[in-house]
C-alpha positions as CSV (number, residue, x, y, z in Angstrom):
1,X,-0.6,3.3,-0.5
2,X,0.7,0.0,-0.6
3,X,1.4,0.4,3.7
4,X,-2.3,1.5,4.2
5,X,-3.5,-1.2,2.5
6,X,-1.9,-3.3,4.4
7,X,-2.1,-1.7,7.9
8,X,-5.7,-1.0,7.3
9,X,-7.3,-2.6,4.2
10,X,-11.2,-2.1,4.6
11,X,-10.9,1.2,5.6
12,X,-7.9,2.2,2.7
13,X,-10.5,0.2,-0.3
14,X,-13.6,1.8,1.5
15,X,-11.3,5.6,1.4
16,X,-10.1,4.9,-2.0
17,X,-13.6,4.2,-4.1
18,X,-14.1,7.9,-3.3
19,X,-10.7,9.1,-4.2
20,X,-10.5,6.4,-7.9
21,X,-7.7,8.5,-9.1
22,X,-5.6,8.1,-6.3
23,X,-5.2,4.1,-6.8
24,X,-4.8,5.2,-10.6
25,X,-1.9,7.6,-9.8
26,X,-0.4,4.7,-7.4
27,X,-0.9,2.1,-9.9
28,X,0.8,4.5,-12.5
29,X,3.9,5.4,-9.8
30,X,4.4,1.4,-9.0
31,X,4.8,0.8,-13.1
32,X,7.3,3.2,-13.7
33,X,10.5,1.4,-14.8
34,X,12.9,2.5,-11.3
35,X,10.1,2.0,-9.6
36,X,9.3,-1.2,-10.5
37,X,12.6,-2.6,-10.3
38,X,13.1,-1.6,-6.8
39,X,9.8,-3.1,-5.5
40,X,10.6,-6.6,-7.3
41,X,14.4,-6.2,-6.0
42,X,15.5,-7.6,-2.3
43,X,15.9,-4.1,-1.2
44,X,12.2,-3.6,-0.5
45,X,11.9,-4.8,2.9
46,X,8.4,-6.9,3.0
47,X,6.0,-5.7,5.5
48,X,5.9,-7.5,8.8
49,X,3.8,-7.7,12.4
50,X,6.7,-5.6,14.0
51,X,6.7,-2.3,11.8
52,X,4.7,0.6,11.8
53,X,2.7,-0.8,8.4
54,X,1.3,-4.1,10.1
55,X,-2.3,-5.2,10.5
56,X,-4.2,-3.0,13.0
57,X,-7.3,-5.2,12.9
58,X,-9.0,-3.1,16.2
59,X,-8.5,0.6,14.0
60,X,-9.6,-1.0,10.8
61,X,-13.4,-0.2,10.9
């Protein structure tokens, strides 16, 4: 979730206030205690302009 947001925010918020209980679920999977530990640690590589999860802004309608 966190990637489509990203790559395509209008179009993952616009998907997502039909489908609430998917944010729930993601919001719920992010505050798990592993989880969260490896999202805060330097391990996560941050999302960049050279990956497949960066901004498309021409495919997000």
């Amino acid at each position: 979730m966190e990637g489509l947001l990203y790559a395509f925010p209008k179009a993952t918020r616009r998907a997502t206030k039909k489908t609430p209980r998917v944010m729930a679920l993601h919001a719920r999977v992010t505050q798990h205690k592993r989880v969260a530990a490896y999202l805060a640690s330097e391990r996560r590589i941050p999302f960049n302009e050279t990956g497949i999860f960066r901004y498309y802004p021409e495919l997000d309608a």
